[in-house]
matplotlib code that plots the C-alpha trace (Angstrom):
import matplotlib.pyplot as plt

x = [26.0, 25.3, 21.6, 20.7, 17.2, 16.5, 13.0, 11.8, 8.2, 7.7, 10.1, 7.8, 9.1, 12.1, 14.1, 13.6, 14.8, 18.3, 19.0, 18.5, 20.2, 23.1, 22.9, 22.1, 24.9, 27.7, 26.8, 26.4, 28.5, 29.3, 28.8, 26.0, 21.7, 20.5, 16.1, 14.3, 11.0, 8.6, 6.5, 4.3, 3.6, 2.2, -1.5, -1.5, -5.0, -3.9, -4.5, -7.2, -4.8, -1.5, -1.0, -0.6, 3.0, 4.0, 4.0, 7.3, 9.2, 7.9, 9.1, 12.5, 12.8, 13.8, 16.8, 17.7, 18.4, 22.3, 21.9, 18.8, 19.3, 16.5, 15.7, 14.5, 14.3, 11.4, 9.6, 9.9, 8.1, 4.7, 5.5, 7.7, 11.3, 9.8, 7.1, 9.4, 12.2, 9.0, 8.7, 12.3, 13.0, 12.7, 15.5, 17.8, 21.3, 22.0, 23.2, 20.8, 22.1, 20.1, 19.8, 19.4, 18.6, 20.2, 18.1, 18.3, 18.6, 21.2, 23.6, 22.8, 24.9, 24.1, 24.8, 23.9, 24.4, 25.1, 23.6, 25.1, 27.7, 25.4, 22.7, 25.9, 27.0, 23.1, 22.6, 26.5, 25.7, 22.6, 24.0, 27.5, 26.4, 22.5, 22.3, 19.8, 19.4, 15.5, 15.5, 12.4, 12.1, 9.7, 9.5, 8.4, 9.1, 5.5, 5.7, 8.1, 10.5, 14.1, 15.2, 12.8, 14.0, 17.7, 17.2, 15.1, 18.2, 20.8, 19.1, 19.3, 22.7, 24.0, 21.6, 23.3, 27.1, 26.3, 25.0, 21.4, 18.4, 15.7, 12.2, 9.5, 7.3, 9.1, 9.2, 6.0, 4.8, 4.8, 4.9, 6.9, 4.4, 3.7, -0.2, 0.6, 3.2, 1.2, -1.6, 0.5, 2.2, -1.4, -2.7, -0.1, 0.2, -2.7, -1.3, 2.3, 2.8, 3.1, 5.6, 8.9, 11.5, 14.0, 14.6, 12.7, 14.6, 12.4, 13.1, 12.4, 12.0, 8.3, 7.2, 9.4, 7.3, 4.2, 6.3, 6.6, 2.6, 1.7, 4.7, 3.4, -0.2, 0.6, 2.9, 6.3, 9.4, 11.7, 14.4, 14.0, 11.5, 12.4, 14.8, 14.3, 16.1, 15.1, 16.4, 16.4, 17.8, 14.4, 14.2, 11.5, 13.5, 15.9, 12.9, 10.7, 9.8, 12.6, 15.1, 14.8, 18.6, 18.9, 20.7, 21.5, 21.6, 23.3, 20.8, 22.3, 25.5, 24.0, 22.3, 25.6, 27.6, 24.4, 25.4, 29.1, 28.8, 26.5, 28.7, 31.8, 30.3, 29.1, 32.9, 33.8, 35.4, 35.8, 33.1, 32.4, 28.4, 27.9, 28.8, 28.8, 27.7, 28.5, 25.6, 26.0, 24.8, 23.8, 22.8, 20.6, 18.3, 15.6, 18.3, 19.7, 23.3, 22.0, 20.2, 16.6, 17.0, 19.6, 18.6, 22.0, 21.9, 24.3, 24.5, 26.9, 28.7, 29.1, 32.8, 31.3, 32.4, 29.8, 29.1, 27.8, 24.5, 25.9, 25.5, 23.9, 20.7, 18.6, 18.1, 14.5, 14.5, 15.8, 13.3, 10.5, 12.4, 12.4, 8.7, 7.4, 9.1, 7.4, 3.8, 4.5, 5.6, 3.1, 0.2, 1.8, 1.7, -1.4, -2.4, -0.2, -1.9, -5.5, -4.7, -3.8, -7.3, -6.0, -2.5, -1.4, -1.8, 0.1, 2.8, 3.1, 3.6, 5.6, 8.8, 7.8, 6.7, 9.6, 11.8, 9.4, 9.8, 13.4, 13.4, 15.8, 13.9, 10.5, 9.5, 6.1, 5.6, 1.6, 0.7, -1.3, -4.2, -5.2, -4.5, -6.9, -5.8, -7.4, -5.5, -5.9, -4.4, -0.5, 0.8, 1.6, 3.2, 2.1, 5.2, 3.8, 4.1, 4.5, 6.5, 3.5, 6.0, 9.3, 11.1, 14.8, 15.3, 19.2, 19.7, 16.4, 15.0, 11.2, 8.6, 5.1, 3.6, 7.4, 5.6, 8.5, 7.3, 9.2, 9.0, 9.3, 11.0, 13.6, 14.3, 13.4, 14.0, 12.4, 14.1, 18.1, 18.9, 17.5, 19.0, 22.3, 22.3, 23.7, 21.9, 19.3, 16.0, 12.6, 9.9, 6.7, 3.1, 0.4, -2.6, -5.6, -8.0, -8.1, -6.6, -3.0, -2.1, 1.9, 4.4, 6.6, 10.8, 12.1, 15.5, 15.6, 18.6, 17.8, 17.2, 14.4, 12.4, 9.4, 8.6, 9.1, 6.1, 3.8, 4.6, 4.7, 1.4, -0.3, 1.2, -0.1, -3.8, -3.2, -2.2, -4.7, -7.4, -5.8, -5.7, -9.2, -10.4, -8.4, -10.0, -13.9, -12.6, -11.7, -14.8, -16.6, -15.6, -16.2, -19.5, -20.4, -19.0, -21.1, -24.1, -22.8, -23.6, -26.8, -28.1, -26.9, -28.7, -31.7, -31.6, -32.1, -34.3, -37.4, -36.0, -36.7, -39.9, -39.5, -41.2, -44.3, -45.7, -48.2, -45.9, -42.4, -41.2, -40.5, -43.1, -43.7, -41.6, -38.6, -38.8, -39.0, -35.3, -33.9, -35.0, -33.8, -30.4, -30.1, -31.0, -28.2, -25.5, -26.3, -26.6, -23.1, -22.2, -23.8, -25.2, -28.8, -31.6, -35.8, -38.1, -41.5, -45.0, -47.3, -50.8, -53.2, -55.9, -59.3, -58.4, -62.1, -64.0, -61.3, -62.5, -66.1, -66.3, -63.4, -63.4, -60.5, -58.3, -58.2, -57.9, -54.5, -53.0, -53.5, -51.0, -48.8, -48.7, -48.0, -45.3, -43.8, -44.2, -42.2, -39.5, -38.9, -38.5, -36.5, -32.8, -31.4, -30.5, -33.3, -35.8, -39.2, -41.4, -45.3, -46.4, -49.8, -52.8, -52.2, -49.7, -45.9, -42.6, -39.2, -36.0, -33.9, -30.9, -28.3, -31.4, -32.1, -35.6, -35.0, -35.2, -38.7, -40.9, -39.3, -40.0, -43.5, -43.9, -42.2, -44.5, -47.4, -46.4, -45.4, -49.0, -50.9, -48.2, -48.6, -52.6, -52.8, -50.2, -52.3, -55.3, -56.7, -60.5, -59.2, -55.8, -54.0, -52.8, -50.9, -50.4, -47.1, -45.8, -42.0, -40.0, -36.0, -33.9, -33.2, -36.4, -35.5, -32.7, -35.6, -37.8, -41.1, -40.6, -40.2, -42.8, -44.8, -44.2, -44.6, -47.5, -49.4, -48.3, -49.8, -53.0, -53.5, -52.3, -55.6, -57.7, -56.9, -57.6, -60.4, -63.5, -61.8, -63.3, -60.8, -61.3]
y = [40.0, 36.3, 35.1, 31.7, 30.2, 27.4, 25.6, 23.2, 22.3, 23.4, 24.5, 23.3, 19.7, 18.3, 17.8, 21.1, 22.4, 20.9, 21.1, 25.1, 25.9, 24.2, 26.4, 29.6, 28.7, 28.1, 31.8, 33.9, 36.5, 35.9, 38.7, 36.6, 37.2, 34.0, 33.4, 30.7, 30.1, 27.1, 26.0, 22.9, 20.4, 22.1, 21.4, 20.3, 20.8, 18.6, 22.2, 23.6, 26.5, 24.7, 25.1, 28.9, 28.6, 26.9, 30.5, 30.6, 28.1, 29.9, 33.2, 31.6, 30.6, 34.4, 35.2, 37.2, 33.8, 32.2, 28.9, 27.0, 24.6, 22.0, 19.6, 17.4, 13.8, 15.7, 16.7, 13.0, 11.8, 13.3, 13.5, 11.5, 12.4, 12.8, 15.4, 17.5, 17.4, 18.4, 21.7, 22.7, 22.5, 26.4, 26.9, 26.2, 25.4, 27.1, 25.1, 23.5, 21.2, 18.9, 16.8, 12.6, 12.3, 13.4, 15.2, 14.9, 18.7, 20.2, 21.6, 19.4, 18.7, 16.2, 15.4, 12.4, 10.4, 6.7, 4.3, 1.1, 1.6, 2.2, -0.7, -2.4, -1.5, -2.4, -5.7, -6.5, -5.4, -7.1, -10.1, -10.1, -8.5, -9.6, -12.9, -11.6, -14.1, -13.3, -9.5, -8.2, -4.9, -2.0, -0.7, 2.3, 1.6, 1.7, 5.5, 5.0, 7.2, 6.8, 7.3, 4.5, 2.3, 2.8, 1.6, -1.7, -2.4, -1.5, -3.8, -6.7, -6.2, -6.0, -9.1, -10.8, -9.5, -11.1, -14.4, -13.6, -14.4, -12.0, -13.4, -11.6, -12.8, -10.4, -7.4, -4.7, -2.0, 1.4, 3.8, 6.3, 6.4, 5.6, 4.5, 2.4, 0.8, -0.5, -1.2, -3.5, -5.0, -5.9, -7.3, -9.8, -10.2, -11.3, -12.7, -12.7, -16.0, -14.5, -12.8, -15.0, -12.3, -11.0, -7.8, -5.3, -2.5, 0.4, 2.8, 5.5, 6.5, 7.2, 3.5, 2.6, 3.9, 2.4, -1.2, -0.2, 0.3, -3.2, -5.3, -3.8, -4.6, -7.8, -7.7, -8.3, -6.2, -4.0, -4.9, -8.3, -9.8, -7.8, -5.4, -2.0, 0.2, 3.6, 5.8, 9.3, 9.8, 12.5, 14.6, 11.9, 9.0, 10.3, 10.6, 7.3, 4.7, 2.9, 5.1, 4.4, 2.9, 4.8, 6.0, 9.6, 11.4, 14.1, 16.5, 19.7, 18.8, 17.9, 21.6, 23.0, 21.0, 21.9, 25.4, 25.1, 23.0, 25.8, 28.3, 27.2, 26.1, 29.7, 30.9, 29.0, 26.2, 22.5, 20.4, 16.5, 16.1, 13.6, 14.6, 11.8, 12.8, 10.6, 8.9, 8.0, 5.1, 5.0, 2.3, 3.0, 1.4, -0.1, -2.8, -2.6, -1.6, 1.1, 0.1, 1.2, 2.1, 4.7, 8.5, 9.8, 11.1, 8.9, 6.0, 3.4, 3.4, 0.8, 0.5, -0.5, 3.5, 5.4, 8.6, 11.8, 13.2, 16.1, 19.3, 21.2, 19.9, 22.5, 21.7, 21.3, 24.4, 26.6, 25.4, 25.9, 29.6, 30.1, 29.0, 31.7, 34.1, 33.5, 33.2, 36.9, 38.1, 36.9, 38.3, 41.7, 41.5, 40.5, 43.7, 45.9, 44.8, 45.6, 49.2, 48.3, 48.6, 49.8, 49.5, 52.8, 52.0, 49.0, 50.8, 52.9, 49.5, 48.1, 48.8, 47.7, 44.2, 44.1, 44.9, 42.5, 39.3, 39.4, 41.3, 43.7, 44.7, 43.8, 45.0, 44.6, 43.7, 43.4, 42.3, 45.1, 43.0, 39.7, 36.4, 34.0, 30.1, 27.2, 23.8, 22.4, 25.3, 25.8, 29.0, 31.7, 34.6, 38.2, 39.7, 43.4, 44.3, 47.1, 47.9, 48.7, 49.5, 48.5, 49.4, 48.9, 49.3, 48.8, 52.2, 53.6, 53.9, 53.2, 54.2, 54.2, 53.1, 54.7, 54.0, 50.7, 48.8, 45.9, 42.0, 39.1, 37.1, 38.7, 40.5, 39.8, 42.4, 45.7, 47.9, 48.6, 49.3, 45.7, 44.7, 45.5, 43.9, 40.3, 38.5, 35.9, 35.9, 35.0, 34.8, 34.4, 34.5, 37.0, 35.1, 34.7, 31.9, 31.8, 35.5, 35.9, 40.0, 39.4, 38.2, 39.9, 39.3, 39.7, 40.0, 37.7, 37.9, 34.5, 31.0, 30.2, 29.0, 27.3, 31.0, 32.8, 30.6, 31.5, 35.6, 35.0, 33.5, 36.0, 39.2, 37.7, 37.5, 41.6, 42.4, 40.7, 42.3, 46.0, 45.2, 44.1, 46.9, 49.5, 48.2, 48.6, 52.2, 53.6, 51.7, 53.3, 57.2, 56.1, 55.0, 58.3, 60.0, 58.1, 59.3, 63.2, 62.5, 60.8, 63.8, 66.4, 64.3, 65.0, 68.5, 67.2, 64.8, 67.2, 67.2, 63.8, 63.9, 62.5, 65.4, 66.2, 69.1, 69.8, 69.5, 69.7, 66.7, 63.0, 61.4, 57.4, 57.1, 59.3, 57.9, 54.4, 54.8, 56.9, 55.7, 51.7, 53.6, 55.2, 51.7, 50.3, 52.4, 52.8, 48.7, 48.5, 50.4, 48.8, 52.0, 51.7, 53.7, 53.9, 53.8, 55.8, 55.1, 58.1, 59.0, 62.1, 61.8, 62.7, 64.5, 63.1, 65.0, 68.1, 68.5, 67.7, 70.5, 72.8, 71.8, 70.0, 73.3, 73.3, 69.7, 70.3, 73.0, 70.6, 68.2, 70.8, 71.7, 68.2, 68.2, 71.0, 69.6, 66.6, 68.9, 70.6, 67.2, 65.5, 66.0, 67.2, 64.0, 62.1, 60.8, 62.3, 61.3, 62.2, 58.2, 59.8, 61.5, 61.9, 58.9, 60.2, 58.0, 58.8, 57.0, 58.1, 56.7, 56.3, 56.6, 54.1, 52.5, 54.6, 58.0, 56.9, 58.1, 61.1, 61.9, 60.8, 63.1, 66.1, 65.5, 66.0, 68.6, 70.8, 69.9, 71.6, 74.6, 74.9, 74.6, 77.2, 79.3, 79.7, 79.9, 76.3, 75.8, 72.1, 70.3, 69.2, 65.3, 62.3, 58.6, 57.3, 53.6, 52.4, 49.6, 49.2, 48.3, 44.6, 43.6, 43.9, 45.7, 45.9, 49.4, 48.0, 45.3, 47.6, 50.2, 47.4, 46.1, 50.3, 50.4, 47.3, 49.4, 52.4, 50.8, 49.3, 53.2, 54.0, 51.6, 53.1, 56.5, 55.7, 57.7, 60.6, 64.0, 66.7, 70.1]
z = [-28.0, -28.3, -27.4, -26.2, -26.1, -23.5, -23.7, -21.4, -21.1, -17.4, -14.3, -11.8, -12.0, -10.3, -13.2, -14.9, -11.1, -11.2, -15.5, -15.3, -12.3, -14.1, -17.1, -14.8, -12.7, -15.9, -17.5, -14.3, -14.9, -18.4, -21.2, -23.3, -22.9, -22.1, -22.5, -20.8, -21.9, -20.4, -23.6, -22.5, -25.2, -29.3, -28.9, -25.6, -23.6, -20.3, -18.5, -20.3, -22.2, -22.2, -26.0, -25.7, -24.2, -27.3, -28.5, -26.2, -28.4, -31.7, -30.4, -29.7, -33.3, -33.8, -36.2, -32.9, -31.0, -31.8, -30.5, -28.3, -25.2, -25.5, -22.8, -25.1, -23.0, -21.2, -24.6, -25.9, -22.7, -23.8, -28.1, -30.3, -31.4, -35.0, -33.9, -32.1, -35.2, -37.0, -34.6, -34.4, -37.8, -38.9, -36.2, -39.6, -39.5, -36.0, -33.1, -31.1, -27.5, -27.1, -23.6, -23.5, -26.9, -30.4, -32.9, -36.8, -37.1, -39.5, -36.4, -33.3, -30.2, -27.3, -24.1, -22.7, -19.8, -20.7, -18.2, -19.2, -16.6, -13.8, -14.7, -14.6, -11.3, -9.7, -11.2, -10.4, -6.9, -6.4, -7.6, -5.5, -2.5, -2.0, -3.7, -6.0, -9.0, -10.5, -10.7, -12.2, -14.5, -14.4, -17.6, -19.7, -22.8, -24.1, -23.9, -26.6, -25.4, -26.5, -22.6, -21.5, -24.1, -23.4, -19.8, -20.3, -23.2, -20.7, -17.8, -20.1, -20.8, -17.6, -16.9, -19.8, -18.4, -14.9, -17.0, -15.2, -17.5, -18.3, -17.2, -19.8, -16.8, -14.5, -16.7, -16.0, -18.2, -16.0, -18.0, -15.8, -13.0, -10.0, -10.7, -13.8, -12.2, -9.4, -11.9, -14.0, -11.3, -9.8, -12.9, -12.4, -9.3, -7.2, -3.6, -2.0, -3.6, -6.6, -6.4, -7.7, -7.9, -5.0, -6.7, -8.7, -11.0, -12.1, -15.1, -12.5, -9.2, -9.1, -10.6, -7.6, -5.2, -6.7, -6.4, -2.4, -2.4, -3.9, -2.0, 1.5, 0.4, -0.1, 3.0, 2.0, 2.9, 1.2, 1.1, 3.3, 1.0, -2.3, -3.1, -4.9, -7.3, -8.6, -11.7, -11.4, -7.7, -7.0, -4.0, -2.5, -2.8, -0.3, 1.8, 1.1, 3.5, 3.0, 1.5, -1.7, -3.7, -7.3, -10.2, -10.1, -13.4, -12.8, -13.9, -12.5, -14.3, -17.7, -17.5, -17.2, -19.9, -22.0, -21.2, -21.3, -25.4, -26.5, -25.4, -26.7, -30.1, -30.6, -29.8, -32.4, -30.5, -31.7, -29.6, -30.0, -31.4, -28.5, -24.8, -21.9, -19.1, -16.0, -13.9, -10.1, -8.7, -4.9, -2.6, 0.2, 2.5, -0.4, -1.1, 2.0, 2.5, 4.8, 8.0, 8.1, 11.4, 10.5, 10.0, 8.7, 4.9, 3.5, 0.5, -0.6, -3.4, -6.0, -4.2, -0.7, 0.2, 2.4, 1.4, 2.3, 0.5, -1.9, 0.2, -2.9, -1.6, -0.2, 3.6, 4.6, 7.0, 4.2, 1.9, 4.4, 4.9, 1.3, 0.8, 3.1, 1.7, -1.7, -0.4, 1.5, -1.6, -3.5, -1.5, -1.8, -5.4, -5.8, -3.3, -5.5, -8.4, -6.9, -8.0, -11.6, -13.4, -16.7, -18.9, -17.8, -13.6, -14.5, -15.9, -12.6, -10.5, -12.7, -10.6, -7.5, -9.3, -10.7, -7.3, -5.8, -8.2, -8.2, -11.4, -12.9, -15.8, -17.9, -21.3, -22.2, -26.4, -27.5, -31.0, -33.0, -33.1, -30.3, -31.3, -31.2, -31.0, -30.3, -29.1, -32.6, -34.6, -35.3, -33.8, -36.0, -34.3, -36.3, -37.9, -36.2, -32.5, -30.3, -27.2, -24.8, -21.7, -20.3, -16.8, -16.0, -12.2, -12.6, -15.0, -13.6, -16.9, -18.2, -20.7, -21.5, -24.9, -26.8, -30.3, -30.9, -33.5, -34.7, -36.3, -33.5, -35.9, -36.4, -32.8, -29.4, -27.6, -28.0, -26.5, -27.4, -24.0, -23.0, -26.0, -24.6, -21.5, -21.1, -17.9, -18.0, -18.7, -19.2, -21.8, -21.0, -23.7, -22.8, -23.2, -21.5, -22.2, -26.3, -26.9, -26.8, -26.5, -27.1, -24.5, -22.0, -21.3, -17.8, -16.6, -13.3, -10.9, -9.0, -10.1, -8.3, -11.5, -9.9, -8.2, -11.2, -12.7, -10.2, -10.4, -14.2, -14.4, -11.6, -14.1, -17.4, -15.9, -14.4, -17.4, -19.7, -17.2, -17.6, -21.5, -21.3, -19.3, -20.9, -24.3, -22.4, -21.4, -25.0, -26.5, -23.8, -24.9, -28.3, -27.8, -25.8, -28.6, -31.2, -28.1, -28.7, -32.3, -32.2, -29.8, -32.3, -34.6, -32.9, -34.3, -38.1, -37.9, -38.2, -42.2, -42.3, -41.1, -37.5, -35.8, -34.2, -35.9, -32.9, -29.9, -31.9, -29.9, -31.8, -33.8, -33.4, -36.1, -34.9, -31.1, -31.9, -34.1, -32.3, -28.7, -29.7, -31.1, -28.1, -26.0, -28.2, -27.2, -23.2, -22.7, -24.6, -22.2, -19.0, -18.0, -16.5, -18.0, -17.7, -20.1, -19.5, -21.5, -20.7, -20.9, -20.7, -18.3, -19.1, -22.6, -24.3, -21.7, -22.4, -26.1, -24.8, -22.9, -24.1, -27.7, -29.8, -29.8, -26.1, -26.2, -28.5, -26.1, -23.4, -25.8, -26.3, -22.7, -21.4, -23.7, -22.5, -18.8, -20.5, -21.7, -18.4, -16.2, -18.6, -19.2, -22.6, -23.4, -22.6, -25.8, -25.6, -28.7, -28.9, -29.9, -31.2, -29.7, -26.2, -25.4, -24.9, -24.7, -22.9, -22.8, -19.9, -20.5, -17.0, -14.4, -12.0, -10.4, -7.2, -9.3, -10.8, -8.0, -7.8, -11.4, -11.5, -8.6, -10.6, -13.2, -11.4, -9.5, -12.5, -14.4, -11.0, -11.1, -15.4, -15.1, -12.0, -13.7, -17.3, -15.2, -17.2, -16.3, -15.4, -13.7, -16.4, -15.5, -16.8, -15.9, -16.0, -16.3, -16.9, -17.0, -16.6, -18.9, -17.3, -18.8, -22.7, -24.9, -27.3, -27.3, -28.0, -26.0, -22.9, -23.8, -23.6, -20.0, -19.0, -20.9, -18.5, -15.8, -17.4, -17.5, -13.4, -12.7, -15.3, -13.3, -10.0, -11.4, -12.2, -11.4, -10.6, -12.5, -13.1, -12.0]

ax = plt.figure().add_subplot(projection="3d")
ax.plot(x, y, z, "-o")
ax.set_aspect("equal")
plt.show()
């Protein structure tokens, strides 16, 4: 089955609207897979992680892909021709359709629309049917691209065909927007008087409305004082104040003779290298062959005809229909997605996000390893990666982590049964601020692009976060694992003489390793944990009176007391004559009183128990494990508490 790549930096612009629901519309239905893929600009930061959907347009460059549909008059507005040649070179001697501009690649095809004829038909008609005679241009050649330069060439032809001259003093630098065009015009332009021209042509529709916004400040007309022509024929020109008269590209139909050339190319049909495609010029009430107090949709021709605006145009009250449609379902996906904490609960939703997005199938493709890419790096795309999941809601069919391993450079999709399906879809990068994880493919069933972005972007970020947190999980077990070992440790260390010979506890030497160890593991894992710096009360006056052996059973004893409070897996270490450390890792500040008092109740029970001739007793201090990841360090802050529990003991004889 024939493949067909399509990139286009973004498909939430008007443009990108209209070109791909000409190409959806040509193969629906037809027994080839086609891929869309939005790829920004290579190395592009104007959102802060643009450059990662350049990763799109790499994957795209698979041996997998027949032919590629590039829309590449939108590319050359933000780089030159030269640096995207420089990009799409690897694609090799396959076809490649290129849109407004031709490429110097080995196998290229383009379709263009030509507008000579319609600059033609708008200075003719300005001339003949308004009078105009000093028609200014709004240009944006500056940007260099081969579009913008094409339209200031053709305006001064057609000025030169209707013997009009062409003022340099009239011609403004907009640079295909609305701001710079009313920047440039105003650093001209100071009062009304300036003004000398009766008719302003713009090299698109937006610079046009920035042309309205200086001609009203300055309180002139359109189109009584100055008339206005656009290029592009956008949805808001049809709805400026005045309606604003434009060239219509044709955009829908240039997507679809892009579709139709690359098609017929790869059935091994003869096809001419360059493809007109025809422009339609329409008068309306910013030049003023339309009354600007009429509300009906209609233009004139450059025949005088009036005509009908084309009823492919989504009515407003459908729009508005369709736009609350999308922000219900987007709400329940993002609820749906609350539950999807790790890759596996993401799996189990997958087909009801896929139901939801107007999906018929996903497949889910992670590199072994994260990629990590900053804006000023070239993409390399690893040569390893791994179906993580895929769901087919048409055949009912879907899979958890199958063990597919394959080369993105030589295949795209992942799963055969995928594989096997002609439809359209769309690729989308995996990436979440500087990592990219891999990319998924989607089979979509409408061609509603601009909504596709939004679910596409809202499933990346889930699935980044289940990647993420599914990665914490498993490091997680590994760590209490690497715990499991450490304790069983515990058990050898008296061969390395890290034991207590008196109380058979932890020297200083063993506590201190294997209590910072132990600190190591339980902050990488973000558990909580209290560490304890205890003290003996009264043991000088013990071997006083008692003698130094009593004095050491009273150590050992307090250790035991130690042993049976603590848990198993707390670190007890004997720090040297009657001072005692504990590390309990996973207990919290509220638990502390609780132990302290457990402490001193099981001293009074041990001392009345073996009958001692005095109450055995122990000051406690502690800190929590916000205040340092460093043992000593927190020792330290128990131990000042240690000492105003000391002061406030102060006095007191034991008995």
């Amino acid at each position: 089955m024939k493949k067909i790549g399509v990139i286009i930096p973004t498909f939430n612009i008007e443009y990108s609207t209209e070109f791909l629901h000409g190409i959806y519309d040509y193969f629906d239905g037809k027994d080839v897979s086609i891929i869309y893929t939005q790829t920004k600009l290579p190395h592009s930061t104007v959102g802060v992680y643009d450059y990662q959907y350049w990763q799109s347009a790499e994957l795209l460059f698979s041996q997998e892909i027949d032919a590629l549909i590039i829309a590449t008059g939108v590319y050359c507005a933000g780089m030159t021709q030269e640096e995207l040649e420089s990009e799409l070179y690897r694609f090799g001697r396959r076809p490649v359709i290129s849109t407004a501009i031709p490429l110097n690649l080995p196998n290229c095809y383009t379709v263009q629309a030509d507008c000579k004829k319609s600059y033609l038909e708008v200075i003719t008609h300005l001339k003949n049917v308004h009078g105009c005679r000093n028609i200014a241009f709004l240009s944006a050649a500056e940007t260099k691209s081969r579009e913008a330069i094409e339209r200031f060439e053709a305006f001064k032809e057609a000025m030169s065909a209707n013997k009009l001259k062409v003022n340099d003093k009239f011609v403004f630098e907009g640079k295909f927007t609305d701001f710079d065009a009313e920047a440039a015009l105003k650093k001209t332009l100071k009062t009304k008087s300036d003004v000398k021209f009766d008719a302003m042509v713009c090299a698109n529709d937006m610079m046009a409305i920035g042309c309205y916004r200086v001609l009203k400040e300055f309180g002139l007309s359109v189109p009584n004082d100055v008339k206005v022509v656009g290029f592009d024929d956008a949805q808001f020109a049809n709805r400026a104040n005045p309606r604003l008269s434009t060239i219509n590209q044709n955009i829908y139909n240039q997507g679809y003779v892009c579709a139709q050339t690359a098609f017929s190319v790869l059935n091994g049909e003869e096809v001419p290298r360059l493809i007109n495609s025809d422009l339609e010029t329409k008068f309306r009430q910013s030049c003023g062959c339309i009354p600007l107090d009429s509300s009906e949709d209609v233009y004139r021709s450059p025949s005088g005809e009036i005509k009908e605006e084309g009823a492919h145009l989504v009515s407003r009250l459908n729009q508005y229909m369709n736009d609350l449609e999308e922000r219900n379902n987007i709400i329940i996906l993002l609820d749906i997605l609350k539950g999807a904490n790790t890759m596996r609960q993401f799996y189990y939703n997958l087909k009801y996000i896929i139901h939801l997005c107007a999906m018929d199938n996903m497949a889910i493709n992670l590199y072994q390893m994260p990629v990590y890419l900053d804006y000023n790096e070239d993409v390399i795309i690893p040569e390893k990666m791994e179906l993580n999941m895929y769901s087919d809601i048409v055949n009912d069919k879907e899979e958890f982590n199958p063990g597919t391993k394959f080369n993105p450079s030589n295949i795209i999709f992942s799963e055969p049964s995928l594989d096997n399906t002609a439809g359209q879809y769309i690729l989308h990068p995996i990436f979440t601020g500087e990592t990219c994880y891999g990319y998924l493919i989607c089979k979509i069933n409408k061609n509603k692009f601009a909504d596709y972005t939004i679910y596409l972007k809202i499933l990346i970020n889930a699935i980044c976060s289940s990647i993420e947190y599914t990665n914490r999980l498993m490091e997680t077990e590994r760590l209490t694992n690497k715990y499991t070992e450490l304790k069983e440790d515990n058990t050898s260390l008296t061969k390395q003489s890290k034991t207590d010979e008196l109380t058979g506890l932890l020297n200083r030497r063993g506590y201190y390793e294997f209590g910072q160890r132990t600190l190591d593991i339980i902050q990488e894992m973000e558990h909580a944990g209290i560490v304890f710096f205890a003290d003996m009360d009264n043991l000088k006056k013990i071997n006083d009176t008692y003698g130094h052996d009593a004095g050491d059973e009273a150590i050992k004893l307090l250790a035991e007391v130690f042993k049976s409070v603590f848990r198993n897996n707390d670190v007890i270490g004997r720090l040297g004559g009657d001072e005692f450390g504990i590390v309990a890792p996973g207990m919290i500040i509220e638990h502390v009183p609780l132990i302290r008092k457990k402490i001193d109740e099981t001293c009074k029970k041990e001392s009345k128990r073996l009958k001692l001739p005095y109450t055995l007793s122990v000051s406690v201090g502690y800190a929590s494990l916000e205040k340092s990841s460093l043992l000593k360090q927190l020792m330290s802050e128990a131990d000042v508490m240690l000492y105003a529990e000391k002061r406030k003991k102060h006095g007191r004889k034991y008995t």
